[in-house]
C-alpha positions in Angstrom: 23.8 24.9 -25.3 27.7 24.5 -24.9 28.2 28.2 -23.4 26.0 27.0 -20.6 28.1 24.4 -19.5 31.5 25.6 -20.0 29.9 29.1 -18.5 33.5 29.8 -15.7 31.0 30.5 -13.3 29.1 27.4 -13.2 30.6 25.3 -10.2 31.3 21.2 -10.9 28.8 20.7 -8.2 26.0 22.7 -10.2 26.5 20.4 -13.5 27.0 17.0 -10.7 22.8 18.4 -9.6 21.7 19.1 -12.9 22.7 16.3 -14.0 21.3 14.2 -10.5 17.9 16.3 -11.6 17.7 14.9 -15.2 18.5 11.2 -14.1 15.7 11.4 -11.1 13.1 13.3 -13.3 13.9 10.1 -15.7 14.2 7.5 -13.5 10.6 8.7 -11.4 9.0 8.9 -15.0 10.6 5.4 -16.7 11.2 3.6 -13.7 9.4 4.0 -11.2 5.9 3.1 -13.4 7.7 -0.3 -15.1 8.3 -1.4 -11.3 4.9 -0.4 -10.3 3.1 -2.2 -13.5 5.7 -5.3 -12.6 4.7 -5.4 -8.6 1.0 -5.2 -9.6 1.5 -7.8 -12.5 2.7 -10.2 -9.6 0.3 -9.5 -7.0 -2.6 -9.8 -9.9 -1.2 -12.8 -10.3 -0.9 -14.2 -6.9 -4.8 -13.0 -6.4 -5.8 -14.8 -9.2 -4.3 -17.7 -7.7 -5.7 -17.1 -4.5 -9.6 -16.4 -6.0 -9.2 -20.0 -7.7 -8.3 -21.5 -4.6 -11.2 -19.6 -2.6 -13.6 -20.7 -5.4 -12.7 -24.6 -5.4 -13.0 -24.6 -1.2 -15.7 -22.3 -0.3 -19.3 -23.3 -0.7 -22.9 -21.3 -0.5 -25.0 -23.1 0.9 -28.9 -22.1 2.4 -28.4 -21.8 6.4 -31.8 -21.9 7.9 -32.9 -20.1 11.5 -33.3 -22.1 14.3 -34.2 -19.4 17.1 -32.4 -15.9 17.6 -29.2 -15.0 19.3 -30.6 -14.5 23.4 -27.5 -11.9 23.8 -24.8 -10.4 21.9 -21.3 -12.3 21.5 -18.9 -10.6 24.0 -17.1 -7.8 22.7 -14.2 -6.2 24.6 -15.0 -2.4 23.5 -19.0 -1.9 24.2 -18.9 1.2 22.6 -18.2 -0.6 19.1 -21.7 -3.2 19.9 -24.9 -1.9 19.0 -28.2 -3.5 19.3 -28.3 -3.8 15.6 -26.0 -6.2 15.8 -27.6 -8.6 18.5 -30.7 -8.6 16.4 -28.2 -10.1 13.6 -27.0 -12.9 15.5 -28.9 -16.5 14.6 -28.7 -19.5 16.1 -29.2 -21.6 12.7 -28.8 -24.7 11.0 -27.4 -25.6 7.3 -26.3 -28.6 5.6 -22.1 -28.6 4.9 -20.6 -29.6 1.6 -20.1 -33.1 2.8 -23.6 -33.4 3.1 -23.2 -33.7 6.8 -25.4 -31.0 9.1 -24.2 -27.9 10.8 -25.6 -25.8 13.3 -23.9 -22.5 15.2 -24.3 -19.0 16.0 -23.8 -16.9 12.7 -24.4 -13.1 11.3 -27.6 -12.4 9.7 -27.2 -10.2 6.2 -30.3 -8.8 7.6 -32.9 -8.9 10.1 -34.6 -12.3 10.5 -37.4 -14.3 12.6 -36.8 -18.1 12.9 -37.7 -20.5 9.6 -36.1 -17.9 7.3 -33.3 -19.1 5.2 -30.2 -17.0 3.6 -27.2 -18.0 2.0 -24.2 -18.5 3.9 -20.4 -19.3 2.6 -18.5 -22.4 3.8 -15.5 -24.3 3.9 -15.2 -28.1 2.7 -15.4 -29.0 6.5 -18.6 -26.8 6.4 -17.2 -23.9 8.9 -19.0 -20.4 7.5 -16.3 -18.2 6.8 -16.7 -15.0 4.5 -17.1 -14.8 0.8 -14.3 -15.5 -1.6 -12.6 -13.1 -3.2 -13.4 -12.1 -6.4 -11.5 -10.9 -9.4 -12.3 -7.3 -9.7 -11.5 -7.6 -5.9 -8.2 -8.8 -7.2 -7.6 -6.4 -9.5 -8.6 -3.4 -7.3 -6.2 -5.0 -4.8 -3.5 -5.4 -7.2 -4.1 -1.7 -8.8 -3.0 0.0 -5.7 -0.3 -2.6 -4.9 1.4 -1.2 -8.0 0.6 2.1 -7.1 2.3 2.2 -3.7 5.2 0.3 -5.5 5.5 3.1 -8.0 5.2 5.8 -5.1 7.5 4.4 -2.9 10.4 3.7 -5.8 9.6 7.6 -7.1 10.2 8.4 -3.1 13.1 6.2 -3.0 14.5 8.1 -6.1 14.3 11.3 -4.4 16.0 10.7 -1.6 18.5 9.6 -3.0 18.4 12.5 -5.1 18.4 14.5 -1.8 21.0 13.1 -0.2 23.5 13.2 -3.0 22.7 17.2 -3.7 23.3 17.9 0.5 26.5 15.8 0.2 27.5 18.4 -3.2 26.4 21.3 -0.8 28.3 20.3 2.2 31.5 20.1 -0.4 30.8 23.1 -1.9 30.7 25.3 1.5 34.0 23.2 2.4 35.1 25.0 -0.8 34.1 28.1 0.5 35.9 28.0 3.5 39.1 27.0 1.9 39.3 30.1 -0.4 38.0 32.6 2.1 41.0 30.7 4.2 43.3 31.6 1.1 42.4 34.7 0.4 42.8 35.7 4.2 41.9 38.6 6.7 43.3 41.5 4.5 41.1 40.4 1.3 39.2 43.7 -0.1 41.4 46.2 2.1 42.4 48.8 -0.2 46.2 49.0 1.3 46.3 45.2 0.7 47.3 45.1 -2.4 44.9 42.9 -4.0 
């Protein structure tokens, strides 16, 4: 193992990369999973705060239908409308949180004819708004939080990596230059001696 380093015609710069190499193959395989595990660890936690808080101010409650939509809500790209989704639009009525009553233009989860009841999702005021988050939800969300963390410190890493092995290179070729400067325009002639 010693011959290969002290080998006379392995250049400082080659042992300054391998080393870079060995410290980026261990920080991308140590470090870069602990930072993802620690990012997702917080955002799992910040979800779980944010799913508490969903579940102590959102409400289902039954929303009953008044009378159809007569025409679809405006929507600035027509080509995104469909007629499947006028048919979704209610005009109906529900009873808030509060106990006070409600009544507005909402979605349908499916098709509907007036006097039907689904559930709907409210605030404390009694505003429908969507569904609160759940945990797994939280934890998906979390997941690939870590994930991108861990991808983006292995990138990180890399370039680093990358930049420090073109700086070597660019020192390296400097070196070149300087000998073949040294060494001069009669090097290899047989009449110049060397």
């Amino acid at each position: 193992m010693r011959a290969r380093w002290r080998n006379p015609l392995r250049r400082r710069t080659d042992r300054i990369e391998s080393l870079l190499t060995v410290l980026t193959v261990l920080l991308i395989g140590l470090g870069a999973p602990v930072a993802g595990a620690k990012a997702g660890g917080a955002v799992h936690d910040a979800l779980l705060a944010t799913v508490r808080a969903q579940a102590a101010h959102r409400h289902l409650v039954w929303a009953t239908v008044d009378r159809l939509a007569t025409r679809a809500p405006m929507d600035p790209d027509p080509e995104t409308s469909s007629r499947h989704d006028s048919h979704l639009r209610v005009i109906a009525r529900w009873t808030a949180w509060d106990g006070s009553p409600r009544m507005g233009r909402i979605g349908a989860p499916r098709p509907v004819e007036p006097g039907d009841r689904f559930r709907i999702w409210t605030d404390d005021r009694g505003l429908v708004i969507p569904r609160p988050m759940d945990e797994s939800t939280a934890a998906t969300h979390a997941t690939l939080a870590g994930l991108g963390v861990a991808a983006c410190a292995g990138g990180l890493v890399e370039g680093a990596r990358r930049l420090a092995v073109r700086q070597q290179m660019v020192r390296r070729y400097r070196r070149w230059d300087e000998a073949w400067a040294r060494a001069g325009q009669t090097w290899g002639r047989a009449d110049a001696g060397n």
